[in-house]
N, C-alpha and C positions, 0 to 999 in steps of 0.2 A: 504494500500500500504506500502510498504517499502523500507527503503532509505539505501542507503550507501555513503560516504566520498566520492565526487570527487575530481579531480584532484586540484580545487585551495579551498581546504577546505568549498566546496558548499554540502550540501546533494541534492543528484539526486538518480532520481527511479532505483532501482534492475534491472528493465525491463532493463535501459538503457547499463546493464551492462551483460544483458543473462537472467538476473533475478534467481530466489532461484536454487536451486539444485532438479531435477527430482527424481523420484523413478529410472525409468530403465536407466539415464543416470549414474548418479552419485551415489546412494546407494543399488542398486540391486547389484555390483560388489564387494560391501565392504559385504553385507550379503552371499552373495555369501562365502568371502572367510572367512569370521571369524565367522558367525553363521549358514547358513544350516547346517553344518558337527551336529548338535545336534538340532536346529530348523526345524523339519520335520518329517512327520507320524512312528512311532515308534520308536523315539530316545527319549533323556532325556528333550528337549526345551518343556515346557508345551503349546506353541502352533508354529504351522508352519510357518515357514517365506519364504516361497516361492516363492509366488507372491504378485505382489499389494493389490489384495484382503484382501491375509493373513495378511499384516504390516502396513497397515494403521489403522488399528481399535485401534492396539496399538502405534501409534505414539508419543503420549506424557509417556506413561510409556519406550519407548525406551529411551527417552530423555532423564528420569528423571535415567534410569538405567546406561545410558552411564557418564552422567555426574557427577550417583556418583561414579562411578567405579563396581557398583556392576555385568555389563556384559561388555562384554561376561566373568566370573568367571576364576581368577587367583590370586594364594595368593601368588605369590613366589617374596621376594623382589627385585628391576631389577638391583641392587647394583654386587647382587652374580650371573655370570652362562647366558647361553645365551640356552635358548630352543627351541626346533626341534617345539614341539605341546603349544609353546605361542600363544594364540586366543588374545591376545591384543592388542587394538587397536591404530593406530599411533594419534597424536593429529590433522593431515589433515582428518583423518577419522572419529574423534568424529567432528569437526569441521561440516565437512559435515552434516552428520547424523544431529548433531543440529539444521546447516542454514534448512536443509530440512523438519524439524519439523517445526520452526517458521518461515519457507516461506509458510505454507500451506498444509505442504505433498503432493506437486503435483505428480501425475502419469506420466506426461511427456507422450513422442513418447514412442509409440511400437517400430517403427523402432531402436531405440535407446537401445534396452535391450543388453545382453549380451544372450548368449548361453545356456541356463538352463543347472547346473550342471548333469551330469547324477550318480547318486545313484546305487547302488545294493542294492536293495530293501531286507529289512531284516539283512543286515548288513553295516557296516562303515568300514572294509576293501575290498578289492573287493571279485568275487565271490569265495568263500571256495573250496579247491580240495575234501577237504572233512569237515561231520559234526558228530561230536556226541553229542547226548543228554540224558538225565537223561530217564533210560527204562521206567517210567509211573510217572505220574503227581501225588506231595506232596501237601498233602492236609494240610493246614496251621489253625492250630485253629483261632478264635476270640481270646481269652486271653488265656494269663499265658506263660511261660518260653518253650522253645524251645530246646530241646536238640541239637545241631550239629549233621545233618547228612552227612553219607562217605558211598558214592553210586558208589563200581564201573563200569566202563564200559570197556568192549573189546576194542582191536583199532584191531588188527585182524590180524597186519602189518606182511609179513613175512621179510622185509628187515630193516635194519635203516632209518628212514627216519629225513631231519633238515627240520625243520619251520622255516620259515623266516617271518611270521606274524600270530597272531593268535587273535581271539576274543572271550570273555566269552560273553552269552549275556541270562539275567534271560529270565521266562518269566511274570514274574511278578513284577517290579521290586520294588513295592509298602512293598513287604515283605520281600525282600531278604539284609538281612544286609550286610551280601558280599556272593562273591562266590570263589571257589580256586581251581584249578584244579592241580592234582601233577600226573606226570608221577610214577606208580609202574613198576618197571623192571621187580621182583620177583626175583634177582637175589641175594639177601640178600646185595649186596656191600656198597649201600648207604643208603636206606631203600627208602622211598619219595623224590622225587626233583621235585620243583616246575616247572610248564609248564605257566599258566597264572594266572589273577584272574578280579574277577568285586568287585568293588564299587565306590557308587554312585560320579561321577567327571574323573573315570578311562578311557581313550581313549584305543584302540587298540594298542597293541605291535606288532610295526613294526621295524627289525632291517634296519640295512645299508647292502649294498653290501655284501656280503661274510661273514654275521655273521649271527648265526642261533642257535636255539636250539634243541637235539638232543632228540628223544623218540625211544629207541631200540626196534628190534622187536623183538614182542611179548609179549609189556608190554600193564598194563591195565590202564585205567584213571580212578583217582578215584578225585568225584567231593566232595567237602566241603564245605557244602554248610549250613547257620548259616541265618536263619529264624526271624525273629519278627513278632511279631502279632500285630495289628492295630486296630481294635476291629470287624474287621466284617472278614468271613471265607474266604480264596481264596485257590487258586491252583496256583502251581507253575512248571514250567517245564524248566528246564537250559540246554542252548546247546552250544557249544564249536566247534568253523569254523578254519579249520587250512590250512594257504597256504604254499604247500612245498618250498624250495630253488631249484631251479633250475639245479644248484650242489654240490656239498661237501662243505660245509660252510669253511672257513682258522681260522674262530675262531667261538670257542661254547661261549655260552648267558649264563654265571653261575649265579643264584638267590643266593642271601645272604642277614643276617637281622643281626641288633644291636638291643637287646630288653634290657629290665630292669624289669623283669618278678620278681622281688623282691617287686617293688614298694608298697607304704604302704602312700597315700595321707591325711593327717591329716582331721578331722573334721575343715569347715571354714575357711582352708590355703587358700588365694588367689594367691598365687606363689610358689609351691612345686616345686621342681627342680627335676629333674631326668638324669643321666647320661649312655649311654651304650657304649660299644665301643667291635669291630670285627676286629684281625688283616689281610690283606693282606698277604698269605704265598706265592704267586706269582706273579711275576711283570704281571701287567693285566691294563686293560683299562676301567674306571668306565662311564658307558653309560646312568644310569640313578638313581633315586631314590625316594622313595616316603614316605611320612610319614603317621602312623597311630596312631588315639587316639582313645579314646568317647568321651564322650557330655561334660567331664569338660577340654578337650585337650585347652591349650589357644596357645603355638607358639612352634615349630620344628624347630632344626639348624642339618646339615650335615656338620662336616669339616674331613681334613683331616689331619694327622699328620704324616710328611715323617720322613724317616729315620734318616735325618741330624738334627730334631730337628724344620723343618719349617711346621709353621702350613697354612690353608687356607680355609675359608670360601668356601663350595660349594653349599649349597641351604640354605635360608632362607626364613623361613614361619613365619611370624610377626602374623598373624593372623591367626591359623588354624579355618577352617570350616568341620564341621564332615559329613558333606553333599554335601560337595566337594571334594574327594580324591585323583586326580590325578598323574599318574607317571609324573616325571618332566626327558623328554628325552635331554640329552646335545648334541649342535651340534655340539661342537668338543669332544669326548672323551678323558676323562682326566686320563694319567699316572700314576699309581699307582705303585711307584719301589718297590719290596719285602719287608714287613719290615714294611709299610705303616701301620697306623693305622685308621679304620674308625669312628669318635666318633659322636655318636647322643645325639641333647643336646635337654627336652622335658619342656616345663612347663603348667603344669595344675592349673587351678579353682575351687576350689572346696568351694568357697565362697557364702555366698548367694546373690552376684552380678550376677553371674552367671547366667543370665535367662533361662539355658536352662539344670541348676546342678538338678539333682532326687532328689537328698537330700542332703544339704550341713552341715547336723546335723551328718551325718556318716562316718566314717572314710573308705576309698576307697581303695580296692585292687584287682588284676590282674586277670580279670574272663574275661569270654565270651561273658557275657549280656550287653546292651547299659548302664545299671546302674553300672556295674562296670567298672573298668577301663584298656587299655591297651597301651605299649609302643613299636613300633617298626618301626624301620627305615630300610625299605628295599632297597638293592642296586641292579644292575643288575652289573655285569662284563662282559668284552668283553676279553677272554685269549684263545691263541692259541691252537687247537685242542689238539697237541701231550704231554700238559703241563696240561691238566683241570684235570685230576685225581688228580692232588696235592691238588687239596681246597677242603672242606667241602661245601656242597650244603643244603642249607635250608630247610627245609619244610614245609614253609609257615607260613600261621597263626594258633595261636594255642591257 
């Protein structure tokens, strides 16, 4: 049995007081809202969290996850920046979840559940107006190095069309180190500009209201798609869901990156510093950003440096995790007046503390493979239609 503090400092039973927290009263609402979106049949949660059936088995590895902070996965410090797609849980919720472990994991009433979430099965935005996929399935060796393949596909489009959400989604995701998708116009203007991309921790790019990103028509998608081998053979097949805007977007989704494609990580540095920085040629609205390393990535900063000389902390990653990648979406977007500078500050491990460094005997430089290493801080911008030809447009990862 179990007690808690009454009213004149007596322990009395739980019971007397409702007793522990149910599955379907109290913790199916909080699964519901912070972990199905990835705990369920073909997403990234290595097992479903659905039902009762599903989350009891694991009840005390919930416990011991919530309690160390390792779920639901977020490495963004809570100091900088407020986000749209934070899965973090409030301290009334891990609270819960804990009494409900060490109450027993009880099931509770049926009557008592909530509404089971409805899914579109096969993807985590809703249903696509349209989809493309890679024309035939990449065959992945067992071992050795992978070259980057650029597969394109028709989109067929005879009009412009803006996205206003789109999803990469492997089909393997065991081998697929990322994936990129860049609009080709063919019109020579700007050569590639990114459209979406996957890796592993990345949610769905959804904008707001009246922003969107544009693929002219008659361009082709060309997917980039950067393979690892694991040691046994698979196949791979990458499809891309895009949902159109409804109308003319008032601002286009410009991709842009601060890299440091110089880098040169010392043999056994445990703190190489690295600097990049992309100016702002347009007063724009910065929507999101996301960082990327390899496997000796230790912590990622975004600030920003305005015109007048004032700077500002906008995302900090104290801890990067190379197996978490996520876009980090702002819920207010942030101002960026002409002039603005964006600097990405990166540090890596290339120490033999490192438990997860290939070799911390080698001195480290800017390649494609998980043993070398890469630096880049991708931003999204929100700039009004009649103004987006002013900025240079990314093309992704390279």
């Amino acid at each position: 049995m179990f007690f808690r503090l009454g009213p004149l400092g007596l322990l009395a039973p739980l019971a007397l007081f409702g007793g522990s927290p149910t599955f379907h009263k109290e913790i199916e609402p909080i699964l519901q809202h912070r972990c199905q979106g990835c705990h369920r049949p073909g997403e990234a949660g290595p097992m479903p969290l659905l039902s009762y059936q599903d989350a009891r088995p694991w009840a005390k590895a919930i416990r011991a996850a919530v309690l160390s902070g390792k779920m639901p996965p977020w490495q963004a410090d809570p100091h900088y920046g407020k986000f749209t797609n934070d899965p973090s849980l409030t301290q009334a919720e891990k609270d819960e979840l804990v009494a409900w472990v060490d109450g027993g994991a009880r099931e509770g009433l049926a009557s008592d559940a909530p509404k089971p979430v409805q899914f579109t099965e096969g993807w985590r935005i809703a249903k696509p107006d349209v989809v493309f996929e890679m024309p035939r399935e990449f065959s992945v060796p067992a071992k050795g190095a992978i070259d980057y393949q650029y597969i394109p596909v028709a989109t067929n489009f005879t009009e412009d069309k803006w996205v206003a959400a789109v999803e990469v989604r492997p089909g393997d995701r065991s081998v697929v180190h990322h994936a990129i998708v860049m609009v080709d116009s063919g019109n020579g203007e700007r050569g590639q500009e990114y459209l979406a991309g996957y890796a592993p921790g990345m949610t769905p790019q959804t904008w707001k209201p009246g922003q969107a990103r544009l693929i002219k028509a008659g361009s082709y998608l060309v997917f980039q798609m950067h393979y690892q081998a694991t040691g046994k053979p698979a196949k791979d097949r990458t499809r891309i869901g895009l949902i159109f805007a409804k109308k003319p977007a008032a601002e286009q989704i410009v991709g842009m990156q601060a890299a440091a494609h110089w880098l040169a990580i010392p043999a056994g540095e445990p703190n190489y510093r690295v600097q990049a920085m992309e100016p702002i040629r347009e007063t724009s609205y910065l929507v999101g950003m996301r960082a990327h390393m390899h496997l000796r990535g230790k912590s990622f900063m975004f600030r920003a440096i305005y015109p007048n000389g004032d700077t500002e902390i906008l995302l900090n990653v104290p801890k990067y995790d190379f197996n978490w990648q996520p876009y980090y979406y702002l819920e207010t977007p942030k101002l960026l007046p002409k002039g603005t500078r964006i600097e990405a500050t990166a540090v890596f491990d290339n120490s033999p503390n490192n438990p997860f460094n290939p070799n911390p005997n080698a001195t480290v430089f800017w390649g494609p493979q998980t043993w070398d290493e890469m630096m880049i801080g991708w931003f999204d911008l929100a700039v009004p239609v009649k103004t987006q030809s002013n900025l240079r447009h990314t093309t992704g990862l390279e």
